[in-house]
C-alpha positions as CSV (number, residue, x, y, z in Angstrom):
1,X,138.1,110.2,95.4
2,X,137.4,112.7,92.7
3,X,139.8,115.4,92.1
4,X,139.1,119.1,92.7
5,X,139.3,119.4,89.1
6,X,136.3,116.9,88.5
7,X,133.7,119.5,87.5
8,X,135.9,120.7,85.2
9,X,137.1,117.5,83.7
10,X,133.2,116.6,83.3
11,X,132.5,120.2,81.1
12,X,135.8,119.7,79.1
13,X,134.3,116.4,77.6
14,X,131.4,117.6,77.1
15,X,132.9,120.2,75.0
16,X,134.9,117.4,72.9
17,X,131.6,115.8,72.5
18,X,129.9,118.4,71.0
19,X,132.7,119.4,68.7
20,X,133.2,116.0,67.4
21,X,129.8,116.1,66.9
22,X,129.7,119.6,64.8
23,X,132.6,117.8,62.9
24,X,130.3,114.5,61.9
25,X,127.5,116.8,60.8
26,X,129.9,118.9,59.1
27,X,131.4,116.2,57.0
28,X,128.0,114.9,56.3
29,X,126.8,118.4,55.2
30,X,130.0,118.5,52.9
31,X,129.0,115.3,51.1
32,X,125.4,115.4,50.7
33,X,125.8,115.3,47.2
34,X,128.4,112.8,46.8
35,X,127.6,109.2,45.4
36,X,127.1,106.7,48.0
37,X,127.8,108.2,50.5
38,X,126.8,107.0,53.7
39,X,125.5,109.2,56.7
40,X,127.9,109.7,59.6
41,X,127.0,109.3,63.0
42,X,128.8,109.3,66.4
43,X,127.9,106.8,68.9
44,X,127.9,108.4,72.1
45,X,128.2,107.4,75.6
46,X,128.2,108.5,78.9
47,X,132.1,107.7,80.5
48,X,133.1,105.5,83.3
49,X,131.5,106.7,86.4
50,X,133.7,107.2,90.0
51,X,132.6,106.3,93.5
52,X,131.3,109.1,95.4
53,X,132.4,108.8,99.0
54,X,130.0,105.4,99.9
55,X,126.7,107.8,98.6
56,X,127.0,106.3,94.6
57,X,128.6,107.0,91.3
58,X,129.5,110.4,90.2
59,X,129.0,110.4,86.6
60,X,132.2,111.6,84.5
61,X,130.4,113.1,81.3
62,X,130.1,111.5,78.0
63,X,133.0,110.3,75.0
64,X,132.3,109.4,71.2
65,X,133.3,105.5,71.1
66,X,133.4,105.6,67.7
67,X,132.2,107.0,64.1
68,X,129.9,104.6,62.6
69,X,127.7,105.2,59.3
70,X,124.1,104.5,58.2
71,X,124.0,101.4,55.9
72,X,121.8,98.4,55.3
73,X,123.8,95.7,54.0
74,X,120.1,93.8,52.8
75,X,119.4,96.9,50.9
76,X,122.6,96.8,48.9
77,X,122.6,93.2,48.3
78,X,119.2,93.4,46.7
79,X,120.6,96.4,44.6
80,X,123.4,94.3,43.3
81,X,121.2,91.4,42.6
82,X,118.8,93.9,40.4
83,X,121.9,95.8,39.3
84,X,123.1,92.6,37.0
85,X,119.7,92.2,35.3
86,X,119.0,95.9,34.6
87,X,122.4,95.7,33.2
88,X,121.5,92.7,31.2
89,X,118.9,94.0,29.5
90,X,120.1,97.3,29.1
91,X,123.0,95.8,27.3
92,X,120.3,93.7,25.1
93,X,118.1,96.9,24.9
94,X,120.2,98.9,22.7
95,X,122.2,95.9,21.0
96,X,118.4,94.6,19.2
97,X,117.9,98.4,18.4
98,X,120.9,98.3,16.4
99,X,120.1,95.1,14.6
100,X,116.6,96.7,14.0
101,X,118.0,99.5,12.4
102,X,120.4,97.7,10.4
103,X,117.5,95.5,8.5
104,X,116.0,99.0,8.0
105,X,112.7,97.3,7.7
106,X,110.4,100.1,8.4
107,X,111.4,102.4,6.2
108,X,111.6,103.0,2.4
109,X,115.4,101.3,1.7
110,X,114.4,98.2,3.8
111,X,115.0,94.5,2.6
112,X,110.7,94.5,1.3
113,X,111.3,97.4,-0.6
114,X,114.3,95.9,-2.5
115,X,112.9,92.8,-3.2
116,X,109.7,94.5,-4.9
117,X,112.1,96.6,-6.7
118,X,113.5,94.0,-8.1
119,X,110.2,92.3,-9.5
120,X,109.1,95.7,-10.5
121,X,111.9,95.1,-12.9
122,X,111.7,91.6,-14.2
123,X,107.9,92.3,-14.7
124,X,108.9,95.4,-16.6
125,X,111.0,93.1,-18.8
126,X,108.2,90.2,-18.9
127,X,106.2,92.7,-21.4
128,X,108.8,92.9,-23.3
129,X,112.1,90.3,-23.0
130,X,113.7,91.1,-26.3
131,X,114.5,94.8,-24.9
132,X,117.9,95.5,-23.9
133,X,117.6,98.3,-21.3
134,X,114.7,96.4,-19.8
135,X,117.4,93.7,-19.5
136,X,119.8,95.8,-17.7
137,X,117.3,97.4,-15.5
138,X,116.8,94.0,-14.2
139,X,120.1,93.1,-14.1
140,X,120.5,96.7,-12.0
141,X,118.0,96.1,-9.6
142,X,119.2,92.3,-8.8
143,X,122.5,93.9,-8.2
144,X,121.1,96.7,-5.6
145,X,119.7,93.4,-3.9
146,X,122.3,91.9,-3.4
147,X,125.0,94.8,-2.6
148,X,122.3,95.2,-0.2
149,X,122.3,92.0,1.4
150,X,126.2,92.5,1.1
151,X,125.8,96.2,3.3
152,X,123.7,94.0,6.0
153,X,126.5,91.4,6.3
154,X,128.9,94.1,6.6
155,X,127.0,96.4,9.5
156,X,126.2,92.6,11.2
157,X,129.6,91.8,11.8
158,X,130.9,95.3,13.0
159,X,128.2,95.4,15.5
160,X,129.6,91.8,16.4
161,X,133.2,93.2,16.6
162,X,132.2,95.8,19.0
163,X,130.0,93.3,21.2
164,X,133.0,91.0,21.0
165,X,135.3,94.3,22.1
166,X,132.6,95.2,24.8
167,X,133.7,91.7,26.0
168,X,137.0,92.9,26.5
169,X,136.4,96.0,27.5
170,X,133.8,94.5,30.5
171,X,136.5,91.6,31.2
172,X,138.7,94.6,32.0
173,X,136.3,96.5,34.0
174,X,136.0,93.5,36.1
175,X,139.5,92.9,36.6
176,X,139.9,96.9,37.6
177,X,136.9,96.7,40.1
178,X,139.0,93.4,41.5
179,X,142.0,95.3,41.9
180,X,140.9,98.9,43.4
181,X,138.9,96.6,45.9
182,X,141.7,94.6,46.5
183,X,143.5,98.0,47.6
184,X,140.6,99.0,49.7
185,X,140.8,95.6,51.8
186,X,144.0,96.8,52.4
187,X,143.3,100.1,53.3
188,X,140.5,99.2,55.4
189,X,142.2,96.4,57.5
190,X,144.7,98.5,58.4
191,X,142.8,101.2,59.3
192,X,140.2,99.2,61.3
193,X,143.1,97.3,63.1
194,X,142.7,100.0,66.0
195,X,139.4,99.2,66.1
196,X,137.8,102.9,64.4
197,X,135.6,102.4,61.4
198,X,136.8,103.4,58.3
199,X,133.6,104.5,56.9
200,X,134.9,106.9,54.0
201,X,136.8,103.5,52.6
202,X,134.1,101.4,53.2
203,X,131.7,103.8,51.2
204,X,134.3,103.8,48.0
205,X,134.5,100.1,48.5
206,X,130.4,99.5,47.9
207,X,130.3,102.6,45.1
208,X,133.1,99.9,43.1
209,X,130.6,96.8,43.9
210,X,127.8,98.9,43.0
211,X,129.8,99.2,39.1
212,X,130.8,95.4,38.9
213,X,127.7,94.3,39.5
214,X,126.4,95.9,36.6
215,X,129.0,94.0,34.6
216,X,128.2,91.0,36.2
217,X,126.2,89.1,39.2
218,X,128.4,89.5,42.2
219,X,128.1,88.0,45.5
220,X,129.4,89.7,48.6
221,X,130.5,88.4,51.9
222,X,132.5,89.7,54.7
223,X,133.5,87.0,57.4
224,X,135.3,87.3,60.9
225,X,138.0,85.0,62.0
226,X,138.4,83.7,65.3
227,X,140.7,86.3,66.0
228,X,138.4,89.5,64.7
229,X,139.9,89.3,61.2
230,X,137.4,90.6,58.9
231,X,137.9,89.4,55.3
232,X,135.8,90.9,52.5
233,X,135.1,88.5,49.4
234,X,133.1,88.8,46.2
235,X,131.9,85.5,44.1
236,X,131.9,86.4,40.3
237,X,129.2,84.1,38.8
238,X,129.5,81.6,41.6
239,X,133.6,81.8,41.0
240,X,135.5,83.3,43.4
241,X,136.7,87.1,42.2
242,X,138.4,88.3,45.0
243,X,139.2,87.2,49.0
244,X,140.9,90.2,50.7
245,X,143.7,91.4,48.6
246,X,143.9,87.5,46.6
247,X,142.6,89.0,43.3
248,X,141.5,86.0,40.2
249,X,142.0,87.8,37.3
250,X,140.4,87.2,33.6
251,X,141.2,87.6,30.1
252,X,140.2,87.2,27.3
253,X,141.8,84.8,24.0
254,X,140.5,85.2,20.6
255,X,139.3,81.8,19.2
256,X,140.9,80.2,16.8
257,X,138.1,78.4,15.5
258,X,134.5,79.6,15.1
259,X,131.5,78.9,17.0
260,X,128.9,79.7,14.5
261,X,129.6,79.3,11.0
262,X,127.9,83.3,10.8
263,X,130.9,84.7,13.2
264,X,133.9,87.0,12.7
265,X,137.4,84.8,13.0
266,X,138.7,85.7,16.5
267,X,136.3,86.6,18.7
268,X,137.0,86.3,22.3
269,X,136.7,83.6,25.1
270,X,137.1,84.5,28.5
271,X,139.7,82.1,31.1
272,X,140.7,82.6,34.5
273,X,144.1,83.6,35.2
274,X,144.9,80.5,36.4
275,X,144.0,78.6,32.9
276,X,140.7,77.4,33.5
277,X,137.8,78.7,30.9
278,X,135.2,81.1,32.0
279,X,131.7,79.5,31.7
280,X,130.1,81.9,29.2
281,X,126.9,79.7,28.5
282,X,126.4,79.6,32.6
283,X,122.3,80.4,32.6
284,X,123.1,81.6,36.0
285,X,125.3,84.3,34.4
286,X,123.7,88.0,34.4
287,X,124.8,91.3,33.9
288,X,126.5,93.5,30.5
289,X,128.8,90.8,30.2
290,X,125.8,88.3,29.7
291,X,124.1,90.8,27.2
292,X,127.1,91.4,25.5
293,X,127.5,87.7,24.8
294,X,123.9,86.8,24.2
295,X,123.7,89.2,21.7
296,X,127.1,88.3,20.0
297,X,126.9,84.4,20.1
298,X,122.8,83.6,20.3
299,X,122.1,81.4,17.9
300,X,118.7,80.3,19.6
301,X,120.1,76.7,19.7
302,X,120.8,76.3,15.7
303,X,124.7,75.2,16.2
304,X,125.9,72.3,14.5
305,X,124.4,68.9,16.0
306,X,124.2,65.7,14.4
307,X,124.4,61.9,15.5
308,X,127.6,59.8,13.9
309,X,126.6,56.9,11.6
310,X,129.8,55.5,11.2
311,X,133.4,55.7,13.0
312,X,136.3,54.5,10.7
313,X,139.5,55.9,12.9
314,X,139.9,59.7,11.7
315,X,137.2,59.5,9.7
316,X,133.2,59.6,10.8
317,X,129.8,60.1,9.0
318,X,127.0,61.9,10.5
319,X,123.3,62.2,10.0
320,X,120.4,64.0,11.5
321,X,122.3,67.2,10.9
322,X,120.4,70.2,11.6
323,X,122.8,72.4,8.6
324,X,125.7,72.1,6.4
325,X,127.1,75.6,6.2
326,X,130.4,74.4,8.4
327,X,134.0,76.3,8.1
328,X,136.1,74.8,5.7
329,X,138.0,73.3,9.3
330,X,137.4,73.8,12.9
331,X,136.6,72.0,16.0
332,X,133.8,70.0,17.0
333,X,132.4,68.4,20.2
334,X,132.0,64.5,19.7
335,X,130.3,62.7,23.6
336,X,131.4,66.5,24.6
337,X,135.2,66.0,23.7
338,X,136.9,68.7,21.6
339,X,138.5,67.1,17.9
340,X,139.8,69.2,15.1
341,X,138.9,68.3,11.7
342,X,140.8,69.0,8.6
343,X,137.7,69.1,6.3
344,X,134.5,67.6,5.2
345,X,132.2,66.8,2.9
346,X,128.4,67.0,2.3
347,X,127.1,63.9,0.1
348,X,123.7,65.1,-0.9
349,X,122.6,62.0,-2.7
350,X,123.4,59.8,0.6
351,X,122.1,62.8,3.2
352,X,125.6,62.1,5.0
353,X,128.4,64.9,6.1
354,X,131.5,63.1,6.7
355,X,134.3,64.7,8.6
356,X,138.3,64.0,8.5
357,X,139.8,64.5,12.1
358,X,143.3,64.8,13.1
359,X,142.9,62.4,15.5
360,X,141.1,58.9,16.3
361,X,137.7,59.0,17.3
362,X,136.2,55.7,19.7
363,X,134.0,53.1,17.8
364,X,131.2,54.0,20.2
365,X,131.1,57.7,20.1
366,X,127.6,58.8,19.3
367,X,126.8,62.9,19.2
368,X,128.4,65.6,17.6
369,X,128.3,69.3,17.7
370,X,129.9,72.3,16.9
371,X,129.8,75.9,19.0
372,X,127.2,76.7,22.0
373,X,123.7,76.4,22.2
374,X,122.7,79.4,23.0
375,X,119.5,80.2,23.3
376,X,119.4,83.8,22.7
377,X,118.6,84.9,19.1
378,X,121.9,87.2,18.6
379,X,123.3,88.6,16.0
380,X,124.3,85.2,14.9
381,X,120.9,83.8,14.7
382,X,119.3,86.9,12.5
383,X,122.7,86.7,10.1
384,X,122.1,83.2,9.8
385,X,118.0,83.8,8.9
386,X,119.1,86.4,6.2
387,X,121.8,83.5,4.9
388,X,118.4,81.2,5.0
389,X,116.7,84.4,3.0
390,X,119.3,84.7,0.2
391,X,120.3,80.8,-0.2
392,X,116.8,79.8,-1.0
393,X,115.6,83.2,-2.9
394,X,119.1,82.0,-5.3
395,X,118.6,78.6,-5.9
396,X,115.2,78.8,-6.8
397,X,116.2,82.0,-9.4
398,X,118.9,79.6,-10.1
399,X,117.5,76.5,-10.6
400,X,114.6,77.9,-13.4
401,X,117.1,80.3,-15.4
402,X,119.1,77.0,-15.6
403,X,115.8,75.3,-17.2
404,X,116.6,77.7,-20.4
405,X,120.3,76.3,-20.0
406,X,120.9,79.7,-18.5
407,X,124.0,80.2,-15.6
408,X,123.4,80.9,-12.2
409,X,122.0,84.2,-11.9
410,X,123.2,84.6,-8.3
411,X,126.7,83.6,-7.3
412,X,129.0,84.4,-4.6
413,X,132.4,85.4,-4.6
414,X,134.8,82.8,-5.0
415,X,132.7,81.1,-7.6
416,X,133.9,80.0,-10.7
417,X,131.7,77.4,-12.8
418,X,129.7,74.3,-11.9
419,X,127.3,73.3,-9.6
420,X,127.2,76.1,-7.0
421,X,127.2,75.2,-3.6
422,X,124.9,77.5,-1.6
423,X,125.6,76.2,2.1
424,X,128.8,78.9,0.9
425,X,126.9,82.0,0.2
426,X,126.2,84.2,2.4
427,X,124.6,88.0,2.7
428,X,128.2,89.1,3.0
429,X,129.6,87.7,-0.3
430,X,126.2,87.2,-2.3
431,X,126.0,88.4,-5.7
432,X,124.3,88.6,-9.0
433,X,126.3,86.7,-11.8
434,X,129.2,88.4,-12.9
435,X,129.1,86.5,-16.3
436,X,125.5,87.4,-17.1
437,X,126.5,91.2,-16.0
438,X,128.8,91.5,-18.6
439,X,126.7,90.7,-21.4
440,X,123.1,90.5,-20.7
441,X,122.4,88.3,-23.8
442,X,123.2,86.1,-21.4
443,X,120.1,86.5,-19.1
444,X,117.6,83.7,-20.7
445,X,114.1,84.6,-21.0
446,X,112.4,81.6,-22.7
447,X,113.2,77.9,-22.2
448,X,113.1,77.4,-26.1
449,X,115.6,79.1,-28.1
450,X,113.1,78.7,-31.1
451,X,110.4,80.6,-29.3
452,X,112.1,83.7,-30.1
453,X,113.0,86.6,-28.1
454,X,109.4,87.7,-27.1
455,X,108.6,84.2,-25.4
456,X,109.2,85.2,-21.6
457,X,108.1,81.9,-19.9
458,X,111.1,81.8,-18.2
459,X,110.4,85.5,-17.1
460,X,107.2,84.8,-15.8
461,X,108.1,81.4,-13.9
462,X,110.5,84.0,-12.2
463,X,108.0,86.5,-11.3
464,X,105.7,83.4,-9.7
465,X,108.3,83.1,-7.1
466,X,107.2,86.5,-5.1
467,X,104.4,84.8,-4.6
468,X,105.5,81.4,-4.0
469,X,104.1,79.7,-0.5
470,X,106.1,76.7,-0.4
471,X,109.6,78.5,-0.7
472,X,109.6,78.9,3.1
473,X,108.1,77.8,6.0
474,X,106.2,80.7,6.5
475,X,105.2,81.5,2.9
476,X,106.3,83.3,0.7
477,X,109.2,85.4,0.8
478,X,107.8,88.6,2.1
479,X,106.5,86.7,4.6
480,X,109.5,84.8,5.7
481,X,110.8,88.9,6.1
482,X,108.0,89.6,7.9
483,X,108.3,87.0,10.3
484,X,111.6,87.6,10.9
485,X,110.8,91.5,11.7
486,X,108.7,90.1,13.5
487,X,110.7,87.7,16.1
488,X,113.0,91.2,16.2
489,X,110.4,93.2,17.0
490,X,109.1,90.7,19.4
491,X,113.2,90.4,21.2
492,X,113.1,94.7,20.9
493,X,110.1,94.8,22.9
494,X,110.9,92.4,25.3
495,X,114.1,93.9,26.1
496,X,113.0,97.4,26.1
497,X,110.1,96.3,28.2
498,X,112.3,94.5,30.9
499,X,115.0,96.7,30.8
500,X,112.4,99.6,31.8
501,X,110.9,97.2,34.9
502,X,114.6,96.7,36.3
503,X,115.4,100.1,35.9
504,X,112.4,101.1,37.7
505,X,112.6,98.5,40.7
506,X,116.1,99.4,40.8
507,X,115.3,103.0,41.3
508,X,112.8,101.9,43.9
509,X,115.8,100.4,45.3
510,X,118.4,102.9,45.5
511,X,116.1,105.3,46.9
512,X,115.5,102.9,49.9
513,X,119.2,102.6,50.4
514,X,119.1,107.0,50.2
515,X,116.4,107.2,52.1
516,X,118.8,105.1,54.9
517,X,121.8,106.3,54.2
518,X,121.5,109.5,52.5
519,X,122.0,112.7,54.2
520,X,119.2,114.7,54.8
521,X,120.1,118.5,54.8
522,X,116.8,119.6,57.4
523,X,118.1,117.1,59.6
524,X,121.6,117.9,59.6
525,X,120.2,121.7,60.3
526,X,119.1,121.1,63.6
527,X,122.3,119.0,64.4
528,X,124.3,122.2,63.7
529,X,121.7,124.2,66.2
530,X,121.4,120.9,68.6
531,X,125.5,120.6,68.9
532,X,126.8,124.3,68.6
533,X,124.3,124.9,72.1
534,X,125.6,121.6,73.7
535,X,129.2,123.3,73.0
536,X,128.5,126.7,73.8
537,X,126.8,125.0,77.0
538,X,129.7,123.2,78.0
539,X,131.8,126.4,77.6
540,X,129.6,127.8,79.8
541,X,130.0,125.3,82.3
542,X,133.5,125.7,81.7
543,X,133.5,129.4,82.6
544,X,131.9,128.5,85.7
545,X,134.0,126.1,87.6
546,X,136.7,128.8,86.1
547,X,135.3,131.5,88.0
548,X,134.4,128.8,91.3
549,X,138.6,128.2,91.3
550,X,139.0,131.7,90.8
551,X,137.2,132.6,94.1
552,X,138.4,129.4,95.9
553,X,141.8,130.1,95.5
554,X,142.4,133.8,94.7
555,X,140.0,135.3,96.5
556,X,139.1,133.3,100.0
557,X,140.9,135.7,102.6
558,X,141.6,138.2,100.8
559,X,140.9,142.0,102.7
């Protein structure tokens, strides 16, 4: 049986309806310029009828179950998916700009214009060999191109220190996403344990994934256990990040032996917190960590490889080696086993690099190799091309001023006397003879001593080299610059082009998921008019069974 009351009762939810109502659209008006937020709705229905004396169900009016929000969990997994490669190739993006500027080669002070410089010079002297100030002006512009060289070297590896701290500073992004979502979990569990959404939490909680996966390629998943549990996990690169409020850490250890011969000493690797070593060569591995990492360690597959010739206990020779330019001592990877070496040794005659390990190597071990192939040309792979430049550009300078019974012309620091051995210079310590510097007599212009001072065959065999074909690959020097402003240019465009295709589709994106779960300010308009009439409705109802009791029981009988 209903009460007397039930009218009443019926216009007194409808009231709470409406207000709860005003207060959704209210909260929704409030944040319709907050990030990620997620519209707010109620989800309404009508209450649990009562028996009407045998003739049917008198309906009760209407409750909010719950507050629920607009969100399309495909939507945001396709954004994080998209997030990691935009990410990637913004990273890349502006990381090749930097190298491009640093070679400098489109304007007036790039690596061309120094190199014609310095043939300017030495065909200034050809005319006339026996001049002293011609001498020095050669002996000046061989300097600027090397000091120049040295400036490359130097900008090279402080854009690799910051990519390696970028490392870091992405590692501990990560691990501060992992830990605020880890709180969330908590936040939300207990919340939700009543069974009431906590939407607000929920919203921060995708605004943090939204960030990590820019750092990284995430993978989300939220599960339900036989018992209703809901558990909220994210994959890291296929490794688990986080499950609930279990959080896997990384960090980072500097190496204590290089990758590439071309790298700075200590540059990170990234472990789990348990121990085990973060996959950093993973081609399933996206996002600013990835760029960050391509760009610092690319070599585009020139590390260290070899087959071993001979095993003798510590001791092995290798052959088919792709380079020689090895740290002094290190690590390498023989059948994919890690062994320190204490040194070796390059035997030109025999084409053989032997090594001296620390420990015993099998009689049947076959490959060797040293570092990562990455594929990725890096910053490591365009230091290493410049090494390449200034190498051969010296020993061919080298080997024809030593025809006269001249000394090196180019050195590197460190060098004292002898043969020089150029698999040690580098654009970071190259250098024009110090010796010949110091007294420019020194600098040999004829091969004959009793040709005299105005013989200048050795000057002119110099000059022949600008325009030598079979120094490089590709030609001539200029060329070889060319084509390596070229493969840059090529990596520049390519990044630019895909960053600026992710970005778009990931705008295309995000305005899907807005256009789902924004809030649209027209909309929440008529909500305001919609739910302030319902209320002022249900007042109105309200005032009527008011003044119904008011007659029934104040007024029937009276005079």
């Amino acid at each position: 049986m209903r009460s007397s009351f039930f009218g009443l009762n019926v216009a007194t939810q409808g009231l709470y309806t409406a207000r709860t109502w005003l207060d959704i659209t209210n909260h929704n008006i409030t944040n319709a310029q907050t990030p990620g937020y997620s519209r707010q709705y109620g989800v309404q229905s009508a209450c649990r009828p009562l028996p009407n004396n045998g003739i049917g169900m008198m309906g009760t009016g209407s409750e909010i179950l719950k507050i629920s929000r607009y969100r399309n969990h495909y939507l945001d997994v396709k954004f994080w998916s998209n997030s990691s490669h935009l990410g990637e190739y913004r990273v890349k993006n502006s990381q090749t700009s930097s190298v491009e500027t640093i070679l400098n080669e489109i304007k007036k002070t790039g690596i061309t214009k120094q190199f014609d410089d310095m043939f300017k010079s030495l065909q200034k002297l050809s005319t006339d060999p026996s001049n002293k100030s011609y001498k020095i002006g050669f002996i000046d512009m061989a300097k600027s191109f090397s000091r120049y060289f040295n400036d490359i070297g130097e900008k090279m590896r402080s854009l690799q220190r910051e990519a390696n701290y970028s490392i870091k500073s992405k590692v501990d992004q990560i691990n501060y996403c992992a830990n605020q979502i880890a709180t969330l979990n908590k936040q939300i569990e207990n919340v939700e344990f009543s069974g009431v959404e906590a939407n607000d939490l929920r919203d921060k909680r995708a605004n943090i994934v939204d960030e990590l996966s820019q750092i990284i390629n995430v993978k989300v998943d939220e599960h339900i256990d036989a018992n209703g549990k809901k558990t909220f996990s994210i994959l890291a690169n296929g490794q688990k990040l986080l499950e609930g409020t279990k959080v896997n850490l990384l960090k980072t250890k500097s190496r204590k032996n290089l990758n590439n011969p071309e790298d700075e000493p200590g540059l990170y690797d990234i472990y789990w917190e348990n121990g085990n070593k973060f996959d950093m060569t993973d081609p399933e591995l996206e996002g600013e960590l990835k760029g960050y990492i391509d760009m610092r360690d690319g070599n585009n597959g020139n590390n260290f490889k070899g087959q071993i010739d001979n095993s003798n206990g510590k001791v092995i020779e290798v052959i088919g080696f792709n380079r020689t330019d090895l740290p002094d001592k290190g690590k390498i990877k023989i059948d994919n086993i890690e062994y320190e070496y204490e040194s070796y040794n390059y035997n030109e005659s025999s084409g053989k690099l032997t090594f001296t390990l620390k420990t015993v190597v099998p009689a049947s071990a076959a490959n060797v190799s040293m570092g990562e192939n990455l594929s990725y040309k890096g910053i490591s792979y365009y230091v290493d091309r410049m090494n390449n430049f200034v190498r051969t550009v010296a020993k061919k300078f080298n080997d024809i001023h030593k025809k006269g019974n001249g000394a090196p012309l180019f050195t590197y620091d460190g060098y004292t006397s002898g043969d020089i051995d150029y698999s040690k210079m580098t654009i970071d310590n190259f250098q024009f003879s110090k010796e010949i510097a110091k007294d420019v007599d020194k600098l040999i212009t004829s091969y004959k001593k009793e040709s005299g001072e105005s013989d200048s065959s050795i000057i002119k065999e110099l000059l022949a080299l600008k325009h030598d074909s079979k120094m490089f690959k590709t030609g001539e020097p200029g060329n070889y610059i060319q084509a390596v402003i070229g493969e840059l240019g090529i990596d520049k465009s390519q990044a630019d082009s895909f960053e600026k295709s992710q970005l778009a589709l990931n705008k295309m994106i995000d305005n899907q998921r807005i256009s789902y779960s924004g809030v649209d300010i027209n909309e929440e308009a008529t909500n305001i008019v919609k739910f302030q009439q319902a209320y002022v409705i249900s007042a109105k109802m309200i005032k009527v069974f008011d003044e119904i009791f008011d007659v029934t029981i104040n007024r029937m009988g009276a005079n």
